[in-house]
VEXMI-348287 format. One record per residue: residue number from 1; residue in one letter; chain; y, z, x of N, C-alpha, C in turn. Coordinates in Angstrom, 1 decimal, always signed. Each point is the difference from the previous one (the first is absolute). Layout:
N
NUM|A|A|Y|Z|X|Y|Z|X|Y|Z|X
...
***
This chain:
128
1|X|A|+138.6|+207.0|+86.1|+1.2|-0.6|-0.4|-0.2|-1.2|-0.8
2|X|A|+0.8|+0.1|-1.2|+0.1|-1.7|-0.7|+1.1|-0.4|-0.4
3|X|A|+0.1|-1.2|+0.8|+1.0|-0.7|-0.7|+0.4|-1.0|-0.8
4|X|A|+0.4|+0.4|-0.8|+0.4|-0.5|-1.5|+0.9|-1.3|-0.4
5|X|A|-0.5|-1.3|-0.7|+0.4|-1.1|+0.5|+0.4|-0.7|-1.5
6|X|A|+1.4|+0.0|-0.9|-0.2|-0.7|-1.0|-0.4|-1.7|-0.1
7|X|A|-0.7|-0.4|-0.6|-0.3|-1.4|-0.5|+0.0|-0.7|-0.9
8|X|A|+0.3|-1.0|-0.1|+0.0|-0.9|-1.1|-1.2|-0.8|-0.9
9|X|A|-0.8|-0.2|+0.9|-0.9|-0.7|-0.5|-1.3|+0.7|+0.7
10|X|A|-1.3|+0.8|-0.5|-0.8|+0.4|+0.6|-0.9|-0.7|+0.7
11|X|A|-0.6|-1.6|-1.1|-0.8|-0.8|+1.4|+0.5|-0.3|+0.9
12|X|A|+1.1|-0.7|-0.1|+1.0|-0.5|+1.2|-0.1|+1.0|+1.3
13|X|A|+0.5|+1.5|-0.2|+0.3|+0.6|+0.6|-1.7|+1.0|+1.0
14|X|A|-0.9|-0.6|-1.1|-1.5|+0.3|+0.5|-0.5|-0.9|+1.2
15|X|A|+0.6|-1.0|-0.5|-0.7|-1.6|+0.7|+1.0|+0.2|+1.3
16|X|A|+0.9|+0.2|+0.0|+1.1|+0.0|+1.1|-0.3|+0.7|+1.1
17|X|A|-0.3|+1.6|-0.5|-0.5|+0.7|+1.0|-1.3|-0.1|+1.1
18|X|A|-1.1|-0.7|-1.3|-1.3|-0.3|+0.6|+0.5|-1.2|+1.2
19|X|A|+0.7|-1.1|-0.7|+0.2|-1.4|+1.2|+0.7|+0.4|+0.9
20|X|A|+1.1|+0.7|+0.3|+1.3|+0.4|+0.6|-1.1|+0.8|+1.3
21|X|A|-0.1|+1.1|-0.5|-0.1|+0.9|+1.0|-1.6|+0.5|+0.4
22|X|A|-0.9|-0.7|-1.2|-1.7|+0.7|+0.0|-0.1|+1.0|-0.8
23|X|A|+1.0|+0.8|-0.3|-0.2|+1.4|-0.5|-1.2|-0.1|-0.9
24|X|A|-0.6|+1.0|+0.1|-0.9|+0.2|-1.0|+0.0|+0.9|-1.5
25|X|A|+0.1|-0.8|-1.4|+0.7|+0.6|-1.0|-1.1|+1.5|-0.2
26|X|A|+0.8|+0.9|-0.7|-0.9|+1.0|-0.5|+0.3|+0.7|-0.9
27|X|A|-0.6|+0.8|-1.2|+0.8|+0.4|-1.1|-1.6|+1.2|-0.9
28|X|A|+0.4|+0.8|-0.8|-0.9|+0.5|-0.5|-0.9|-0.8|-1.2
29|X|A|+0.7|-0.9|-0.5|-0.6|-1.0|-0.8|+0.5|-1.5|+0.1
30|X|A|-0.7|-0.8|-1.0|+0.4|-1.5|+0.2|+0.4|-0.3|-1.4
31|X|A|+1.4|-0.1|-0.3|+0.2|-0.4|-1.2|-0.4|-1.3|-0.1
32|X|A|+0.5|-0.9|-1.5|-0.6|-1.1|-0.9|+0.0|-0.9|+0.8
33|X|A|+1.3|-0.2|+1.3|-0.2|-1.1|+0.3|-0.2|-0.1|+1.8
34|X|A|-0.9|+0.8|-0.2|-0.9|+0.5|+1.4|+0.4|+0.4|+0.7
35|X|A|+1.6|+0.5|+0.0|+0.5|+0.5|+1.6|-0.2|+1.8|-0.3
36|X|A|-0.2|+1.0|+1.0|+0.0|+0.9|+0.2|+1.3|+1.0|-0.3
37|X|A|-0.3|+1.1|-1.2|+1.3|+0.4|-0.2|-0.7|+1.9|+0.2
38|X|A|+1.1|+0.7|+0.8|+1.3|-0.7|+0.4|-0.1|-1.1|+1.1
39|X|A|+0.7|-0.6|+0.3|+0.1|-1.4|+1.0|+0.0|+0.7|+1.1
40|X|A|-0.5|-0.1|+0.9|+0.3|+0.9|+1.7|-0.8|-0.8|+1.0
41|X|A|+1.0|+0.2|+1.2|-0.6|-0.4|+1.2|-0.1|+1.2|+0.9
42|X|A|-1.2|+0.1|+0.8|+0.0|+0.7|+1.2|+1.0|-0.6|+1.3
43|X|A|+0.8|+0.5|+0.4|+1.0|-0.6|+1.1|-0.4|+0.4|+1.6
44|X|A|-0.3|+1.4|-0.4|-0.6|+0.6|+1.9|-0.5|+1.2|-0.9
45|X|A|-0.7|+0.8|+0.8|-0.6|+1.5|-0.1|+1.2|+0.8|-0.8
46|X|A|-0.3|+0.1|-1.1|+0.8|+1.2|-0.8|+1.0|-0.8|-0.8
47|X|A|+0.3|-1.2|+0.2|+1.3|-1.0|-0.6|-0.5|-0.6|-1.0
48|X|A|+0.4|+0.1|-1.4|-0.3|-0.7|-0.8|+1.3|-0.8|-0.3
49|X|A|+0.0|-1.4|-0.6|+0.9|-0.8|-0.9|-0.4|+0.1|-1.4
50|X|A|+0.9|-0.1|-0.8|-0.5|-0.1|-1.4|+1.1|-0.7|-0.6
51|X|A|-0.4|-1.3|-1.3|+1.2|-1.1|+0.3|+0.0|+0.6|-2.1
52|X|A|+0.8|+0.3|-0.5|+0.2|+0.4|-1.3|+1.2|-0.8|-0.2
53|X|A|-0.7|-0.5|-1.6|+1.1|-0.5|-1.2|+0.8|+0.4|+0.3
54|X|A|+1.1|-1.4|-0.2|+1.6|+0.7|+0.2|+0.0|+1.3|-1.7
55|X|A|-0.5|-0.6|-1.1|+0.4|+1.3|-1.0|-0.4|+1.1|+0.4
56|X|A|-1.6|+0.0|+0.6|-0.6|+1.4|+0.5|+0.9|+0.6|+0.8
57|X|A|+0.9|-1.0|+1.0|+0.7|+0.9|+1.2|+1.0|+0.3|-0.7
58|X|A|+0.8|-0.2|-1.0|+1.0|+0.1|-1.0|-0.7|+1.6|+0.1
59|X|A|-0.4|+0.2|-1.2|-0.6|+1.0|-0.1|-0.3|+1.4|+1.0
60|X|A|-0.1|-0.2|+0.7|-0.1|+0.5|+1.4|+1.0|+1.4|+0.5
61|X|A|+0.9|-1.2|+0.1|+1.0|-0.5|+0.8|+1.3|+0.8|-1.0
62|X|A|-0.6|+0.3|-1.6|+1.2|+0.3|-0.9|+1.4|-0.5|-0.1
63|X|A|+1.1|+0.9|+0.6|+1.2|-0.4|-0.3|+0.4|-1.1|+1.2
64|X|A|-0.3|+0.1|+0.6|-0.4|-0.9|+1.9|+0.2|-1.3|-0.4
65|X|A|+0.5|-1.0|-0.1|-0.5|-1.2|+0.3|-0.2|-0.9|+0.8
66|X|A|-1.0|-0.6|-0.6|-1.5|-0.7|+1.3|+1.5|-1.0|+0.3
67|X|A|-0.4|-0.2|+1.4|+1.2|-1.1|+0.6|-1.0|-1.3|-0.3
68|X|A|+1.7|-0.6|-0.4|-0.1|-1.7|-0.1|-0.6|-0.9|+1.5
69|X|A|-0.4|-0.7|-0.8|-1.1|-0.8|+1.1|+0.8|-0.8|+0.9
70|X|A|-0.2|+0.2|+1.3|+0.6|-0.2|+1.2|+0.8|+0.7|+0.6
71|X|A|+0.2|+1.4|-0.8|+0.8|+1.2|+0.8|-1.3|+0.4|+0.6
72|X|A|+0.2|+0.3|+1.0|-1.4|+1.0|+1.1|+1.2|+1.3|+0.7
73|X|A|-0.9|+0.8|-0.7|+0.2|+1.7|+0.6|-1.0|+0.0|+1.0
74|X|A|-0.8|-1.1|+0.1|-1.5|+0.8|+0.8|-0.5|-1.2|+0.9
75|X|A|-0.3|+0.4|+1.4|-0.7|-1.5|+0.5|-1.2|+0.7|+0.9
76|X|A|-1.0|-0.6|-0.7|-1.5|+0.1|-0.2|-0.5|-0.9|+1.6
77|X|A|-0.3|+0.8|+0.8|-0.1|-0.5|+1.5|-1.7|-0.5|+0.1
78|X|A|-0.3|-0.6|+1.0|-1.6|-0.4|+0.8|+0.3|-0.4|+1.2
79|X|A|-0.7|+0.4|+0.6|+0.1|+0.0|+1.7|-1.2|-0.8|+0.0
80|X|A|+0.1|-1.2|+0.7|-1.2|-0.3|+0.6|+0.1|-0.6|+1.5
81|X|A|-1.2|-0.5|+0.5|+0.1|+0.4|+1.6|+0.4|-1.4|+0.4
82|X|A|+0.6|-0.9|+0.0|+0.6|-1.3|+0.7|+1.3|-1.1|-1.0
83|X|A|+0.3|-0.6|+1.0|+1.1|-0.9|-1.3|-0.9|-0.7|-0.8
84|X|A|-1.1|-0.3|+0.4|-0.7|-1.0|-0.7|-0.4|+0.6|-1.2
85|X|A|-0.1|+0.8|+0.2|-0.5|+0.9|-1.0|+0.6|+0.2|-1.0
86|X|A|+1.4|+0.7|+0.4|+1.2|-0.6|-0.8|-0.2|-1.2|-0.7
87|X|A|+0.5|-1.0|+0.5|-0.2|-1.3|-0.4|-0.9|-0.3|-1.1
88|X|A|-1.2|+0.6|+0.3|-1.1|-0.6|-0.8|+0.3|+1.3|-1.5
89|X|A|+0.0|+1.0|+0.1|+0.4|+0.6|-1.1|+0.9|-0.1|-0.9
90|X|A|+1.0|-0.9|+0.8|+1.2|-0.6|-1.0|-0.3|-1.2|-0.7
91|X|A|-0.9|-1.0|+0.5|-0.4|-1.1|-0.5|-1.1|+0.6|-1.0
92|X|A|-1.2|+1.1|+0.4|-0.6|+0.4|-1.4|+0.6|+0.3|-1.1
93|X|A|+0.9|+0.9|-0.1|+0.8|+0.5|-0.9|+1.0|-1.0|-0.9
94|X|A|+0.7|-1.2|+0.8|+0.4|-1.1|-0.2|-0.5|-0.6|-1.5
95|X|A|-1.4|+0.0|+0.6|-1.6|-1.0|-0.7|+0.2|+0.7|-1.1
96|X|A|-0.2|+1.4|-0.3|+0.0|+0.9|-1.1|+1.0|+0.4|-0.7
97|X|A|+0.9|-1.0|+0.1|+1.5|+0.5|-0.4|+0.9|+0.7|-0.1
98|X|A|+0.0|+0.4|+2.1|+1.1|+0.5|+0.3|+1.3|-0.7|-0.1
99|X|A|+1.7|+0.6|+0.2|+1.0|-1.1|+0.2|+0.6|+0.9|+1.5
100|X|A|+0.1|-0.6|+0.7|+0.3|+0.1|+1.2|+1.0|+0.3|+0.4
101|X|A|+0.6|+1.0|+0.0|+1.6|+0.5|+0.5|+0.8|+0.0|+1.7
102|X|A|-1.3|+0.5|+0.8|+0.4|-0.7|+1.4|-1.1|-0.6|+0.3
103|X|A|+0.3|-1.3|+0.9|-1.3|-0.4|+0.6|-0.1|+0.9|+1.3
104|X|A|-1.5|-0.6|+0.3|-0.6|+0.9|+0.9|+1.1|-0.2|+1.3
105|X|A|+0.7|+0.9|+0.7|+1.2|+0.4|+1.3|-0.3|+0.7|+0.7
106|X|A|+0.7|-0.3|+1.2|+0.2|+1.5|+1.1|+1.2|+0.2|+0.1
107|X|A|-0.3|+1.5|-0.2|+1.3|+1.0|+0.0|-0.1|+0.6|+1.0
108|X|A|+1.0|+1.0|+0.2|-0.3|+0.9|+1.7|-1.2|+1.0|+0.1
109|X|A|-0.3|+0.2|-1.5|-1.1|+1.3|-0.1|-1.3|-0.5|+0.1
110|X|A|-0.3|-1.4|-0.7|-0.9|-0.6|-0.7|+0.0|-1.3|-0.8
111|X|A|-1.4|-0.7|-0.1|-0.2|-1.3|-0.5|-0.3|+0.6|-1.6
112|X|A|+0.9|-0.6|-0.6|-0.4|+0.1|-1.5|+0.4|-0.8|-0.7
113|X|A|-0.8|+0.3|-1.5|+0.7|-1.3|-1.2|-0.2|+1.0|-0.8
114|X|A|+1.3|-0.1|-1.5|-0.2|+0.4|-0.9|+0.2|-0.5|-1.1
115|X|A|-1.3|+0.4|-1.1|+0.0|-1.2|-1.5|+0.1|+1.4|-1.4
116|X|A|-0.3|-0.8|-0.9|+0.0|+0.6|-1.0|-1.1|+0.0|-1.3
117|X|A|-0.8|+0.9|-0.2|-1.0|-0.2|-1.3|+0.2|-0.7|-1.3
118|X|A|-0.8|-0.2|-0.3|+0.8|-1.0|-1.4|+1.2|+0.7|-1.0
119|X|A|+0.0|+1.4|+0.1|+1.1|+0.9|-0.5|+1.0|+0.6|+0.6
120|X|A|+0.1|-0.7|+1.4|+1.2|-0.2|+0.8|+0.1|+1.4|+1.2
121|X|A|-1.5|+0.6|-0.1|+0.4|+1.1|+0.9|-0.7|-0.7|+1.6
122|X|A|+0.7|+1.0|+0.6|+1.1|-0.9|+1.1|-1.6|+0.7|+1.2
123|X|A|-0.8|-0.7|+0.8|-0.9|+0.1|+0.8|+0.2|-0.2|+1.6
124|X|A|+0.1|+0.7|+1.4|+0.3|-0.8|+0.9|-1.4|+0.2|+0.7
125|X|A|+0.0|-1.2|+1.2|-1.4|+0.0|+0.7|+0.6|-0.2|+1.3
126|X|A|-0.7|+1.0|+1.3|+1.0|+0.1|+1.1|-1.1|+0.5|+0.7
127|X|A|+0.2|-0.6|+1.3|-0.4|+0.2|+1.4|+0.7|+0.3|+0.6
128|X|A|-0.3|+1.0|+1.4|+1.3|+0.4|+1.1|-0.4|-0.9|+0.7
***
């Protein structure tokens, strides 16, 4: 599975991933200005991300158009095992310039927070 992520700015969106989450970039080559294209992260066994030009996703995408930044059709989950944990992933992400839509809460289900990538797609991080 991959999922497909328009962008605005490719370093921005290279550097983000790497400080944000660790991900590790990967691609079949390294264009001119050293990032790996296509752009991809491994997410879990079989999950790929792959963060493409908003023109390339134009393209794509054909008659479709790519939604404007800050509409989210999609919210991109991580489970990790404590609030702190929570906590601390929200303050990495922060560092890397996330913008923060909920702070870290408890709700009846779960402790979570949810922010946004530099291109406004919408990330939550949640413990039961």
């Amino acid at each position: 599975m991959i999922i497909s992520l328009p962008i605005a700015d490719r370093p921005r969106s290279y550097a983000f991933y790497q400080e944000a989450f660790g991900f590790e970039p990967f691609g079949d080559e390294l264009r001119e200005d050293g990032i790996p294209e296509p752009l991809q992260f491994v997410l879990a066994d079989g999950v790929r991300m792959m963060l493409i030009p908003t023109g390339g996703f134009r393209m794509v995408l054909g008659d479709q158009p790519v939604a404007r930044t800050g509409t989210s059709e999609c919210l991109l989950s991580i489970h990790v095992e404590s609030e702190a944990a929570v906590d601390a992933q929200v303050a990495k992400a922060v560092a890397a310039g996330a913008k923060v839509v909920t702070a870290p809460t408890r709700k009846p289900w779960a402790y979570l927070a949810t922010f946004t990538d530099p291109d406004g797609h919408l990330w939550m991080v949640e413990t039961t």
